[in-house]
N, C-alpha and C positions, 0 to 999 in steps of 0.2 A: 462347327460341324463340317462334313466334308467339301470341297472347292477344288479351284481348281489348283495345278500342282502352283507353287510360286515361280519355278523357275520360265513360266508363260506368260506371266503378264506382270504388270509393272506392280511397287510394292504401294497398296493406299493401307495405311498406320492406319484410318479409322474405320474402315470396313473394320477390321481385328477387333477394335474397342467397339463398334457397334454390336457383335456378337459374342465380346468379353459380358457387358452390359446386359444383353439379352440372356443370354444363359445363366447368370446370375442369376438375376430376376425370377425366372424360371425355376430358378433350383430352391430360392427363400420363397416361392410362391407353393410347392410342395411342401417345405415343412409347416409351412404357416396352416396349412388343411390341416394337418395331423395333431398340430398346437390348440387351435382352437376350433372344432367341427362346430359350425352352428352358431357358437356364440354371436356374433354379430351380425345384423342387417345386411344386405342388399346393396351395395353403395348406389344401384342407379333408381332403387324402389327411392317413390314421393315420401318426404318426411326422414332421410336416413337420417341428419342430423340429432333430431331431440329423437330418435329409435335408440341412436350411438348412447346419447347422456342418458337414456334411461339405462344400458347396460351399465357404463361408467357408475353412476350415480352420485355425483360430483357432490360437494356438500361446500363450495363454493364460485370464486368467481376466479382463482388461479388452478382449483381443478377443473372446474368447466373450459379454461383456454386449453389445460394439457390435455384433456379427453377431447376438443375437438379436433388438437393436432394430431394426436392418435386416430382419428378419424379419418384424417386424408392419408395420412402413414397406410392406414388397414386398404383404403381405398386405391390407391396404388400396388399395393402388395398382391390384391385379392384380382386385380388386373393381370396376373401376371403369365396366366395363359395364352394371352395376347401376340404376345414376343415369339410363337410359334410360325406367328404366318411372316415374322421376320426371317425367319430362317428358311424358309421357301422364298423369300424373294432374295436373298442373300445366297441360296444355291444355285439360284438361276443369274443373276451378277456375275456369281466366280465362273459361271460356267462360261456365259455371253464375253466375260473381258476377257479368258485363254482364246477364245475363238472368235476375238474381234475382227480380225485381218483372214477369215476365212476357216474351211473345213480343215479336222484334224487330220495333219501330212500321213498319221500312219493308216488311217483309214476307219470308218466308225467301229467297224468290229475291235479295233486294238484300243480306238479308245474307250469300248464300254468295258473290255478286260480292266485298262490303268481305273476305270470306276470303282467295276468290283474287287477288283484288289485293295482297293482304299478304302471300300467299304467295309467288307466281312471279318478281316483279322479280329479287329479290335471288339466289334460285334460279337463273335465267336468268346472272346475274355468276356464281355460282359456276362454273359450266358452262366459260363462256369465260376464266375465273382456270386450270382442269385446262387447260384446253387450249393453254395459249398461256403460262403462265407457264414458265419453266427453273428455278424451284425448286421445284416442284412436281413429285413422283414419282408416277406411274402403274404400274401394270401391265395397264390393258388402252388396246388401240388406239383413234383416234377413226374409227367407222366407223357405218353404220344404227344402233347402239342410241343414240349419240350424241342422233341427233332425237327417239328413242323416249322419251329420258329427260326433255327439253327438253320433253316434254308432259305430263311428269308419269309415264312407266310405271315403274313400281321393281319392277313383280312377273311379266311375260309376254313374253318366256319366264324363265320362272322361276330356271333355274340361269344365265344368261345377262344377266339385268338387275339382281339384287337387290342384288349389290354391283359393277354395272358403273362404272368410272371412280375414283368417289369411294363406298366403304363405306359412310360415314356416309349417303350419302344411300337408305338403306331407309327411315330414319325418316319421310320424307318422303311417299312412299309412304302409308304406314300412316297420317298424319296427315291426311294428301288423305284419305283412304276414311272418317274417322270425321265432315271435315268435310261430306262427302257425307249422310253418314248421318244428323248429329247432329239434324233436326228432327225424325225418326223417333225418335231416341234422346230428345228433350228431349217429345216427347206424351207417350212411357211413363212420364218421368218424373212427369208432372203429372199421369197417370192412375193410375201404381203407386203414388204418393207414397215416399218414399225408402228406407225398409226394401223393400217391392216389388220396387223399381227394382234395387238392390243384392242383392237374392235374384236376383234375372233377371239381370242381371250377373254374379254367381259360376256359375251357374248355366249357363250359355252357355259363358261361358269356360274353366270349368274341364273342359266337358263337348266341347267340341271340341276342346282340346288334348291330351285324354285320347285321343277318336277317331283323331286325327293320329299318337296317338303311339305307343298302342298296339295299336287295334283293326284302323284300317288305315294300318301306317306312313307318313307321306310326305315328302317332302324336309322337311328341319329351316328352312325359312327359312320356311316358312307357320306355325310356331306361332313364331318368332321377332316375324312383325310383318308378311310379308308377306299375313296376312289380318288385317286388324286386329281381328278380332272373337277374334282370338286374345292380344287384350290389351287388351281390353274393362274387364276388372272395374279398371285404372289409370285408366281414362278416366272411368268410373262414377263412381267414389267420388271424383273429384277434380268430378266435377258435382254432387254430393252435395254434398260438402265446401263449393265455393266458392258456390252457393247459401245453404246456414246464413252463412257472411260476408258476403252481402250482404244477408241478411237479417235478421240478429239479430247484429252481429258481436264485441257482447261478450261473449254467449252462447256463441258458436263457439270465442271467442278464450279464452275461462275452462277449454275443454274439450280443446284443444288443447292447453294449455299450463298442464295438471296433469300432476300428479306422476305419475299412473294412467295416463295416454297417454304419456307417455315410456317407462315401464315397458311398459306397451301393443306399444310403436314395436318397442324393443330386442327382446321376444320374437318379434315377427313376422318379424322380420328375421332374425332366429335361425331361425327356423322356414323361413323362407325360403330359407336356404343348405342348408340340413339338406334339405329335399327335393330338392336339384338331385341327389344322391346315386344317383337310381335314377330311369330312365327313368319310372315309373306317377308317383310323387310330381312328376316335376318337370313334370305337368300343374298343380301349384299354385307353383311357383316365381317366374314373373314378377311372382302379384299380391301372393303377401306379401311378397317383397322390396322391389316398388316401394313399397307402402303401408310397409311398419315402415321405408324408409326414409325414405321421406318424412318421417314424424312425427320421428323423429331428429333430417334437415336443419333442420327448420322449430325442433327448437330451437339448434341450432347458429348459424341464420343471424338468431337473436333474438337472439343475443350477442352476434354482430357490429357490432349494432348500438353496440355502446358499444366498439368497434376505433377509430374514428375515422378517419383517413384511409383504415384497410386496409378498415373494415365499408361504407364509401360507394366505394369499389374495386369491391371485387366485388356491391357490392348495384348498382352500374353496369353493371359485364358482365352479371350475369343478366337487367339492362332490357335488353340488344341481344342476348343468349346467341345468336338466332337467325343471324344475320352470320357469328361463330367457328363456328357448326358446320356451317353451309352450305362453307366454306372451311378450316378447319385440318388435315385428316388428308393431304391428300399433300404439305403441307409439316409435320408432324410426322413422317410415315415419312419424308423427307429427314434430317430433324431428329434422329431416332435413331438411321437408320444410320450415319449421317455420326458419331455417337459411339460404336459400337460399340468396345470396347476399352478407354475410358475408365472412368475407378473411380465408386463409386458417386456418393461426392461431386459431383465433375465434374459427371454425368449430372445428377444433383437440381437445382445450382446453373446449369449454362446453360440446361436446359432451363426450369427457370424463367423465368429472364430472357427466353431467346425467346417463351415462353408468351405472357409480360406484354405483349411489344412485338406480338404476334399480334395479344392480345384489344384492344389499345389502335388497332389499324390498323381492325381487323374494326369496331370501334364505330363510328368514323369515314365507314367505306365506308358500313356501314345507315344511319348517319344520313343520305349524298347520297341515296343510293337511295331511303329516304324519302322526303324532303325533292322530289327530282326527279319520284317517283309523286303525291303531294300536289299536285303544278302540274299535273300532266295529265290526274289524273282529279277 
């Protein structure tokens, strides 16, 4: 998804494969809805196991192993809304490590134009792909929120826009509002200095999601992302974060990639599914998920590095990840209904395949769209 330009900050190969990784994820996490609504369990409900073998219903002792590897398969997969709040703190990185060494030379208003112009082209194609492609599935009509959305509104009216057309596009939404935000976000930062910054960040965040959530309930899509200040503390620490990399980044890279932060990652994330459990806790759910997932990805997508064709694959998709997500979900719900019925294998191995041939078109397409912004403006 969008970052900052490259020619601003120095080249990290695994940020790319961290949000190769993530958008993947993401995009087999949508067809898998479409594939199977319902069929299976809860992964974090008590008893999913023997819940799983009663669907499986194994009728031995090598189908009870493969049903329950299909179980952490599902379990995994069915996570994969997750990787959302990576991509907020991976906005706020690209942004923090172009403006490590200070404020943009051409001044904020020029750089929120180089924003929107990185934003909206592509944006604007997705639009016209819902609309006019035949394999692209919908469930709402083309009518006034049509141009609503074409301007960028993802959040008013609120039960009405936020997942009008295309779902995925909330993110967009939320990601417009922080780039609004962010020169206000980036003084506190330089005034609070980073611990600060990141106390005011938790602190915000976890304090309006709580009011949302408990104090005075409101729709669930404003602490989703329809206010972005309700996933604030992903956007913080990935400004945080990609700051120290551009500034000391062997330093960052020494601290990211101990033993301490990995253990760090796994418990946060832990901690993270463990609060969605109960309405008061899952005011802290989005930000330790996204963060313990983060640090995870990032070691995941350091090993990739040594995959060789597969770790320059996806460390590709996560350079254009922006294209696949602006376009993959109404032909992924094609994509899974259209296999409903099929066995798991089936489903794993074409949607792969379609996956691959998605993310390989979507590359293609960001790179014209680029390429044709790049001449005009």
């Amino acid at each position: 998804m969008p970052s900052a330009s490259p020619q601003s900050r120095p080249r990290l190969d695994w940020v790319d494969a961290v949000k190769g990784i993530a958008i993947l994820w993401i995009v087999l996490f949508h067809t898998f809805k479409e594939w199977a609504p319902g069929r299976y369990p809860w992964p974090l409900d008590p008893g999913y196991v023997p819940a799983f073998r009663a669907v499986c219903d194994p009728t031995g002792a090598l189908e009870t192993l493969a049903c329950d590897a299909w179980s952490l398969v599902v379990a995994v997969i069915r996570f994969g809304y997750h990787p959302v709040g990576v991509f907020f703190l991976m906005s706020g990185f690209g942004l923090g490590l172009s403006l490590a060494r200070g404020g943009p030379t051409g001044g904020w208003l020029g750089w929120l134009r180089k924003r929107v112009v990185r934003l909206f082209p592509m944006y604007w194609l997705a639009h016209l792909v819902c609309a006019l492609s035949p394999l692209a599935t919908t469930y709402e009509p083309i009518d006034h929120r049509f141009a609503l959305s074409l301007v960028g509104d993802r959040i008013w009216p609120i039960e009405e826009m936020f997942y009008y057309l295309n779902p995925s596009w909330w993110y967009f939404g939320a990601l417009l509002q922080f780039y609004l935000m962010f020169p206000l976000l980036w003084r506190l930062f330089e005034r609070l200095g980073s611990v600060g910054f990141l106390v005011l960040a938790a602190v915000v965040t976890v304090g309006i999601r709580y009011w949302l959530l408990v104090v005075d309930p409101a729709q669930g899509y404003w602490v989703q992302g329809a206010l972005a200040l309700c996933r604030l503390w992903e956007f913080a620490f990935g400004m945080v974060l990609g700051t120290a990399f551009g500034r000391t980044p062997e330093v960052a890279g020494r601290r990211l990639f101990s033993p301490l932060a990995l253990a760090a990652g796994a418990t946060i994330f832990a901690l993270g599914l463990w609060s969605s459990r109960t309405t008061p806790t899952y005011a802290f759910t989005d930000a330790l998920c996204g963060t313990g997932l983060f640090i995870l990805l990032a070691w995941v997508a350091r090993a990739f590095g040594s995959l060789g064709a597969l770790g320059r694959a996806v460390t590709l998709v996560g350079t254009f990840s922006y294209g696949l997500y602006l376009v993959h979900q109404p032909y992924v719900i094609t994509l899974g209904i259209g296999l409903q019925g099929q066995r798991a294998w089936v489903f794993l191995a074409v949607s792969s395949l379609v996956i691959a041939a998605m993310a390989a078109i979507a590359i293609q397409i960001e790179r014209v769209v680029n390429a044709a912004v790049a001449r005009v403006v």
